[in-house]
Structure formats: structure tokens, C-alpha cells
C-alpha positions as CSV (number, residue, x, y, z in Angstrom):
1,X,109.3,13.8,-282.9
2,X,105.9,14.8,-282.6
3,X,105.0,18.7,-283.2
4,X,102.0,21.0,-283.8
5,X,102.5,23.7,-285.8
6,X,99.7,26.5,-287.2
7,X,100.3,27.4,-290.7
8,X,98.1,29.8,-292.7
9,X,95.1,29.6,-290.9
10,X,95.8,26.0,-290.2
11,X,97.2,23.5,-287.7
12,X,99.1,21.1,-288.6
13,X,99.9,18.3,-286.0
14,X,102.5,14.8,-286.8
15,X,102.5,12.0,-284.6
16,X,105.8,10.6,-284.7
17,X,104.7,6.8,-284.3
18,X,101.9,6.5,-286.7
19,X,103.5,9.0,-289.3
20,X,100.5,10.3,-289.0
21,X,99.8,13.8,-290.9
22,X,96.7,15.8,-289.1
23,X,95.2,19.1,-290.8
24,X,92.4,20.6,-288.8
25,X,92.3,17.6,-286.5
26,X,91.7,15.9,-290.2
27,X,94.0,12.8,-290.7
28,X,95.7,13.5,-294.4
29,X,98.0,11.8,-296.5
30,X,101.8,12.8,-296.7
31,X,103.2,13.6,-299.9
32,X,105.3,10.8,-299.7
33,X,102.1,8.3,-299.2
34,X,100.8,10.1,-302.2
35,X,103.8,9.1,-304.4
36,X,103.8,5.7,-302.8
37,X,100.3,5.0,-305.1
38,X,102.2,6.1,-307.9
39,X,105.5,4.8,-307.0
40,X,104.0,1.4,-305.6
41,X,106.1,-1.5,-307.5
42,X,109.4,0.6,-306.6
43,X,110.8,-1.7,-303.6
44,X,108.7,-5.0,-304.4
45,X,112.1,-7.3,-304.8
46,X,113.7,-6.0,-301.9
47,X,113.3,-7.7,-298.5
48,X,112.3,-5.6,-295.5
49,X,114.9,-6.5,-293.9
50,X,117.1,-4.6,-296.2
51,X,114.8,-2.0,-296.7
52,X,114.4,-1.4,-292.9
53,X,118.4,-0.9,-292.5
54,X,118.0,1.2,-295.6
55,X,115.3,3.3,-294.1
56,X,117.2,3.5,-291.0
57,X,120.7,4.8,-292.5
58,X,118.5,7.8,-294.4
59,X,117.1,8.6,-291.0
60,X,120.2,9.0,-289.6
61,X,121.8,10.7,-292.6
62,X,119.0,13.4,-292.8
63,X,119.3,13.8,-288.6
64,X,123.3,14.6,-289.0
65,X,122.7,16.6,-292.3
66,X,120.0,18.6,-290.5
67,X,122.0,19.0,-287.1
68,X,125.3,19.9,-289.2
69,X,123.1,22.6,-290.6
70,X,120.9,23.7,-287.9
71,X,123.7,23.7,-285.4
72,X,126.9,23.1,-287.0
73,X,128.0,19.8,-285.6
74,X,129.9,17.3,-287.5
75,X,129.2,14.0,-286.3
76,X,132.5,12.7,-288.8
77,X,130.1,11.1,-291.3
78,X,131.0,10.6,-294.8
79,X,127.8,11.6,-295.9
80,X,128.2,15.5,-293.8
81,X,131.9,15.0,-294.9
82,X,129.9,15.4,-298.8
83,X,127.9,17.3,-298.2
84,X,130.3,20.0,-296.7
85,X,131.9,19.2,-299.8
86,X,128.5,20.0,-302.0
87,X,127.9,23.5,-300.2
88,X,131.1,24.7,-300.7
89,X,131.7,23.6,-304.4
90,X,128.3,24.8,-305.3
91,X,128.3,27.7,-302.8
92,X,125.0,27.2,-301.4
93,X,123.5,28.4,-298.5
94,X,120.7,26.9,-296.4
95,X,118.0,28.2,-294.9
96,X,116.0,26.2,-293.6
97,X,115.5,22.0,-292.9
98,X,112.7,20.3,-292.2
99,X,110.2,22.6,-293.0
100,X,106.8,21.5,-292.6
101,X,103.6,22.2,-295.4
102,X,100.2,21.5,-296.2
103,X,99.2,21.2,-299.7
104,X,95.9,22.3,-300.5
105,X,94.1,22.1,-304.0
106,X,90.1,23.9,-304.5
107,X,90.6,25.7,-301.4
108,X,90.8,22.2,-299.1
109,X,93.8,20.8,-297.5
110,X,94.8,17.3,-299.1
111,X,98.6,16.4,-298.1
112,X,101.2,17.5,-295.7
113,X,104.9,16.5,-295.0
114,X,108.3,18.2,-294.3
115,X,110.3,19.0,-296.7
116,X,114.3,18.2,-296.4
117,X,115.8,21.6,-297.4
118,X,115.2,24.8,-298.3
119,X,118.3,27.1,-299.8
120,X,119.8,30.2,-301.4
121,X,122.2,29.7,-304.7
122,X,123.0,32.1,-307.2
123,X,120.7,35.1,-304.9
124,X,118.0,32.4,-305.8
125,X,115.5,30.6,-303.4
126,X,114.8,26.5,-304.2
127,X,114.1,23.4,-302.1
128,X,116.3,20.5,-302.4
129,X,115.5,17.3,-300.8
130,X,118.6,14.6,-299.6
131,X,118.5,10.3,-300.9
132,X,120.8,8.6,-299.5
133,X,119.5,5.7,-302.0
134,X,121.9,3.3,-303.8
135,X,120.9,5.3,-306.9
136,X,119.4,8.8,-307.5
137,X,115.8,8.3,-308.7
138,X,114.3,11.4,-310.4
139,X,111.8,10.7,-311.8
140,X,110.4,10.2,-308.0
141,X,112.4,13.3,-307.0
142,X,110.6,15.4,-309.9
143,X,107.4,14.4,-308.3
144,X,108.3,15.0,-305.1
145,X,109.8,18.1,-305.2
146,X,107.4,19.9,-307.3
147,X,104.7,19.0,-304.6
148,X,106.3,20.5,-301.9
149,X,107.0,23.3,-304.2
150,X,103.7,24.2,-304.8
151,X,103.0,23.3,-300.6
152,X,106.0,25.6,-300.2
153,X,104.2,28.9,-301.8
154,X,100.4,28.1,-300.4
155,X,102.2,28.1,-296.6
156,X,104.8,31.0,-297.1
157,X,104.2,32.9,-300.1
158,X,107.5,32.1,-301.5
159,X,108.2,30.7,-304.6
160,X,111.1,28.6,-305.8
161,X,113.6,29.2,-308.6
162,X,115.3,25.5,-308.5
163,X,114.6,22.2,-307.2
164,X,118.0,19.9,-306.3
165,X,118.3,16.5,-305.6
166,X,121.2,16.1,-303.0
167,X,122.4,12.3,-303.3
168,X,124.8,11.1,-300.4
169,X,125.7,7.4,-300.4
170,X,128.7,6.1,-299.0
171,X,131.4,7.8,-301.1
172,X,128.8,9.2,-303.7
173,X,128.2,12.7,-304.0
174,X,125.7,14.9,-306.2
175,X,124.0,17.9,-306.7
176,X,121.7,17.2,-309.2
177,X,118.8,19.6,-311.0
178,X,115.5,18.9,-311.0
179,X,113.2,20.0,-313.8
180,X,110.0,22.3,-312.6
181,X,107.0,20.5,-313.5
182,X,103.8,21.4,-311.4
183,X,101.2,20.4,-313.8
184,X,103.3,16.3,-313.6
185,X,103.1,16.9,-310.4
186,X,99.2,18.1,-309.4
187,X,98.7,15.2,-312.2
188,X,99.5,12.7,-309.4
189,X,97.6,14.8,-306.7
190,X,94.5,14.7,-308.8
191,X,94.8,10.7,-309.4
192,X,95.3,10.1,-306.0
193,X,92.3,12.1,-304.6
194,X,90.3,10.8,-307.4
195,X,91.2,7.5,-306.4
196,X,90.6,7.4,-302.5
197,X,86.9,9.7,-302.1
């Protein structure tokens, strides 16, 4: 779904059918095609066949996720079935899904996205984001995470305590921690502006 949204001092606009991040009226990368430089070899020997279903089951698992959270209804999923489970073993709150940001680094805007989850554990503020992968990748969530991070503070002045990797696959179900690691992570930021001016 398409949305335009301002964000310290900023508008920020996503076309839905391009994927398309706009800053400004500036076309930017998102995070995620950031990562994808890094990350590039990651789905080579997997048709796109299976990689479209696979795409097309996290869709739907992060739309019933979010409307289970946003609005409470359970579409009978195993994966909200989890993650019920997950919020009340862990006893986590969330606050918000979905939440768009714009990285910036020297002042300019370089990346934008939308982060999958942003929550309350322990009286402590993190951002978690959902894979509904056969396996849990950290490495790629480490990256990930500690970019929107970073994107989360510049946009709202909040920084976070904990990063979580929420895995939901078929009867799998984790809450996993993610190490803080923003230097890793503006690492990648760096390479990739440095490698498309």
C-alpha cells in the first residue's frame, strides 16, 4: 500500500508496485536493497518459483501478525497461533508495526524502509523484526536490525535497548536476541554508498 508520510523535516513517500522508497521526491534505496549487495549470493540455488511462494507466505504472515497486533484479529494461523505463544511466554508488549524510517548518515538521507516491530520487554524499548524463513539467519538479522536501529533514533529520538529476531515457520517458534552492533552495521551503509556515487 502506497503511503506518504513526513518525518523529521522530511517526506517520505513508498510506491507499493515499484517498492520504490522516495525521500524528498529523491528515489533512495531500502535497507533491505542495501543488504541485498551484501547479502547477494544468499538465494542463488533457489528457483524463483520457490522463492516467489516463499516471498508470498512472509507477506501474508507479517499482514496477519501485524493485523493480530494492530487490531486483534486472529486469522487461526499457526504462525499468530506462535506468536501469541511468544508474547505471552516472554511477556512482551508491542507498540508499534510497521513503522516507517529514513536513515541518514553526514546530514543526507541515504535509505528508508519499515521496520516489522517495535516493543516493550522488561520496561525496555527494542525493535524486533519477524522471518518466516526455513532457518533463522542472523547474521542478516544483525545487519538489518541495527540499521533500522540507528533509522529508529534519527526519526523519533528513541533509542533501543534490544534487538529480537521473531522466527515463525510452520510449527517453529523463536525469540531470539540480537547482538547491538552499529559500527557492523554503518560498515555496510558506507560500502554501499561508496559503491553506487
Amino acid at each position: 500500500m502506497d503511503f506518504t508520510k513526513e518525518i523529521k523535516g522530511h517526506t517520505l513517500e513508498y510506491l507499493d508496485d515499484s517498492h520504490t522508497y522516495l525521500v524528498d521526491g529523491v528515489i533512495v534505496p531500502s535497507i533491505t536493497q542495501v543488504l541485498g549487495c551484501k547479502f547477494n549470493k544468499k538465494y542463488d540455488h533457489v528457483s524463483k518459483d520457490v522463492l516467489k511462494r516463499a516471498s508470498d507466505k512472509g507477506t501474508a504472515v507479517h499482514q496477519a501478525i501485524e493485523d493480530y497486533c494492530r487490531y486483534g484479529i486472529d486469522d487461526g494461523s499457526v504462525e499468530v497461533r506462535n506468536f501469541k505463544f511468544l508474547k505471552n511466554h516472554y511477556k512482551f508488549d508491542v507498540i508499534e508495526n510497521e513503522v516507517p524510517v529514513i536513515l541518514t548518515m553526514y546530514g543526507e538521507p541515504v535509505s528508508a524502509g519499515r521496520l516489522d516491530m517495535v516493543m516493550q520487554m522488561d520496561g525496555k524499548t527494542g525493535g524486533a523484526d519477524i522471518k518466516a524463513t526455513a532457518t533463522l539467519d542472523k547474521v542478516y538479522l544483525s545487519y538489518q536490525l541495527n540499521l533500522y536501529r540507528i533509522a529508529y533514533a534519527q526519526c523519533y529520538g528513541i533509542t533501543w535497548s534490544f534487538l529480537k529476531g521473531i522466527h515463525l515457520k510452520d510449527n517453529k517458534r523463536k525469540l531470539v536476541d540480537i547482538p547491538v552492533n552499529e559500527q557492523l552495521a554503518l560498515q555496510v551503509m558506507e560500502e554501499y554508498i561508496n559503491g553506487h556515487q
